[in-house]
N, C-alpha and C positions, 0 to 999 in steps of 0.2 A: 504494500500500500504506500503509494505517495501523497504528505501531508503539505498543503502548502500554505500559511499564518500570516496574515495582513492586518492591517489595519491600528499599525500603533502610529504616535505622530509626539507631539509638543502640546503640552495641555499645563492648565496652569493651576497649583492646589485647589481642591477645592471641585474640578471640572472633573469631564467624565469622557471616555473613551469606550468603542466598541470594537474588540479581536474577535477575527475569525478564522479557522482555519477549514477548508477546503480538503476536501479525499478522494482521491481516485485508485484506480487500481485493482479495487476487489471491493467482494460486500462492504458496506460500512454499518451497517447496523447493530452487528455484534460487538461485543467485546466492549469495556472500558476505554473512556479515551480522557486526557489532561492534560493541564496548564501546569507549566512550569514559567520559572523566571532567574536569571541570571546578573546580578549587581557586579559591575565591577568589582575583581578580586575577590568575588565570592563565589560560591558556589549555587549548584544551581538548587532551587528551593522548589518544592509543592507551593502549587496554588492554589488548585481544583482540579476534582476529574467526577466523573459522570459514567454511569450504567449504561446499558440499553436501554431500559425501562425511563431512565432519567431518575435514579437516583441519586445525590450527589454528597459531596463531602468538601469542605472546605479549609485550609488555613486559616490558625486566630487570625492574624494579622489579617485577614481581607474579610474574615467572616460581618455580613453585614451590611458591606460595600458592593463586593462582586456578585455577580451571578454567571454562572456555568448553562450552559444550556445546549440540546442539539438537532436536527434537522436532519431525520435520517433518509426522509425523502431527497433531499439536498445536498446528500454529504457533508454538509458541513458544521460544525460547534461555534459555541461562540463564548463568549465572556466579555460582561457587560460590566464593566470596570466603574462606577460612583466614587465622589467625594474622595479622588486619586490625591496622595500626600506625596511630597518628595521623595519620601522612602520607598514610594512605588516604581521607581523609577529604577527600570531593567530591561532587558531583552527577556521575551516572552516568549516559549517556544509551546510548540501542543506536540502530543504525543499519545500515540493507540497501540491498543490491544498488549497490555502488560503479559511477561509470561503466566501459562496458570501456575497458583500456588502461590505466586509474588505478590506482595506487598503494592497496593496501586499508589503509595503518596514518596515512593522512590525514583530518582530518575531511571536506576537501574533496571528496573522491572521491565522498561519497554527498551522495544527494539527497532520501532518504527516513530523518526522525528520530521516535525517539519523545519525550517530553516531560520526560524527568529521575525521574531520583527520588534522592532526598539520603542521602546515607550520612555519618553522625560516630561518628567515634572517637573515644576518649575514652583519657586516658594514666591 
């Protein structure tokens, strides 16, 4: 499966942003899929990730603000970023279909990325 993540840009505390990431390739229905993010010098973190069914799980840090979601008619997810703080400010990446038995709020779990897309805040 190829994942392909758009939609970040320059937003300013306070404001809000909508990522999506796009799947082709094979079914997309199945399987878990997730947001990850990446801070300079850090590594990379859980955000969110989402069921089939559309059940989901959250990071404290975003719990609140974000919203996960997905379109499986569409292939595509999304994440509906509110009330973004500086500290949000990362490259985002999505990522599907974790191995079975892995842990879904690891980056290591999956095996299939899409390519980033930069989100900055600004205070």
């Amino acid at each position: 499966v190829q994942l392909q993540a758009f939609g970040g840009g320059l937003v300013q505390a306070g404001g809000s942003l909508r990522l999506s990431c796009a799947a082709s390739g094979r079914t997309f229905n199945v399987g878990a899929l997730a947001w990850f993010r990446q801070a300079p010098g850090k590594e990379r973190d859980f955000v969110a990730c989402i069921n089939w069914n559309g059940y989901s799980t959250y990071a404290d840090s975003v719990k609140g603000r974000f919203t996960i979601s997905r379109d499986n008619a569409k292939s595509t997810m999304y994440l509906q970023m509110n009330s973004l703080q500086p500290e949000d400010t990362a490259v985002y990446y999505c990522a599907a279909d974790p191995r079975p038995g892995s842990s879904w709020l690891i980056p290591f779990s999956y095996d299939y990325w899409g390519q980033g897309t930069l989100v900055t805040v600004s205070s």
